[in-house]
C-alpha positions, 0 to 999 in steps of 0.5 A, a space after each residue: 918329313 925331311 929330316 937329317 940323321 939314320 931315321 931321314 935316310 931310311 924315310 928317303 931310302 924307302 920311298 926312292 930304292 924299294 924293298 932292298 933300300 929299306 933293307 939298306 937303311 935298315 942295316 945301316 941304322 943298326 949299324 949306328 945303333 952298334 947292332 952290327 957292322 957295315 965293313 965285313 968280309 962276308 958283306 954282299 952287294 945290294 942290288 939296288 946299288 946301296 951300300 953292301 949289305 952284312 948277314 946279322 951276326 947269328 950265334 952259333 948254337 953249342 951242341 948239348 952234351 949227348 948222354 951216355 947210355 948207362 948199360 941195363 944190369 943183366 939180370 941174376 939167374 934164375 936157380 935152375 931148380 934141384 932136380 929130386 933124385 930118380 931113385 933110392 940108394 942103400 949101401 952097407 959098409 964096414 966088415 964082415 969076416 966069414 965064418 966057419 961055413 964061409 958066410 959073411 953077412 946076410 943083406 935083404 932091402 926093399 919098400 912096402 911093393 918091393 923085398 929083394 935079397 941083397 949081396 953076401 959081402 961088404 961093402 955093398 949097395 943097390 938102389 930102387 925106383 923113388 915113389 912120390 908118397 901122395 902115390 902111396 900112402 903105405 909108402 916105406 924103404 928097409 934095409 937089413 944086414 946081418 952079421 954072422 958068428 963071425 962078428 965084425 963091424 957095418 953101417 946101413 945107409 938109405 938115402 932118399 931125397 938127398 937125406 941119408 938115414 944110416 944105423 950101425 951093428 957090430 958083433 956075432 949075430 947082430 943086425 943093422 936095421 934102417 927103415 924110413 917114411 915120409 914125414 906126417 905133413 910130407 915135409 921130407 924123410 923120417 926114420 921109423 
């Protein structure tokens, strides 16, 4: 089959330059075919002393935008619990003037274990060792103050679990009394 145009040349090429003269035929058709060009400055030789050989024009890939990691939230921290106070406090604030024999007031405090004399002069406080109440089912904290003939003016406070419970007194003779318990459903602090 003898035939003139690019598919002739290919044939011919083929049967007489081997591998590399199919190759060159087979650019040059793709050249004609306008899939490629014959004149290119990177165009090499071909071995077989055909016409100069081009790579095929290969696309370039686009790289694929990278995505920025987005930073994780840090997380929110964790409350560090409220720590329940070691102790009960009680005070007595307010004044006391001393009577013809010198006294003032008259302070005694203490829980259901515990009853100790207090001080003689406002303002005043003291504190006791915190007792979970499932430990003692009888459990209580007072505070008592008493004014003399001299009268005055005072405030009795217990604080227990950051609750403050406080009751007042004022004139000749008169007494403040606090006394407080835990709540029937151990939910906190009631006064008595």
């Amino acid at each position: 089959m003898h035939g003139g145009g690019a598919m002739g040349g290919m044939h011919s090429s083929m049967r007489s330059g081997g591998r590399w003269a199919s190759l060159a035929g087979l650019a040059a058709a793709l050249a004609l075919a306008g899939c490629g060009s014959l004149s290119s400055p990177a165009a090499t030789q071909n071995p077989a002393g055909g016409a100069a050989l081009t790579p095929a024009s290969t696309p370039i890939p686009t790289p694929l935008p990278t995505a920025v990691p987005t930073a994780l939230p840090t997380p929110a921290p964790t409350p560090t619990p409220t720590p329940v106070p070691s102790v009960v406090s009680f005070s007595v604030t307010g004044s006391a003037p001393a009577d013809s024999y010198g006294l003032t007031i008259d302070i005694s405090y203490g829980s259901d274990t515990v009853n100790d004399a207090g001080g003689t002069s406002v303002p005043w406080s003291a504190s006791l060792p915190y007792v979970d109440p499932s430990a003692d089912s009888n459990l209580y904290y007072d505070l008592t103050a008493s004014l003399s003939d001299a009268g005055g003016s005072i405030t009795c406070t217990i604080t227990v679990q950051g609750q403050a419970f406080s009751s007042t007194a004022s004139g000749a003779d008169e007494s403040c009394d606090e006394e407080v318990s835990p709540n029937l459903f151990g939910t906190g602090w009631g006064a008595l």
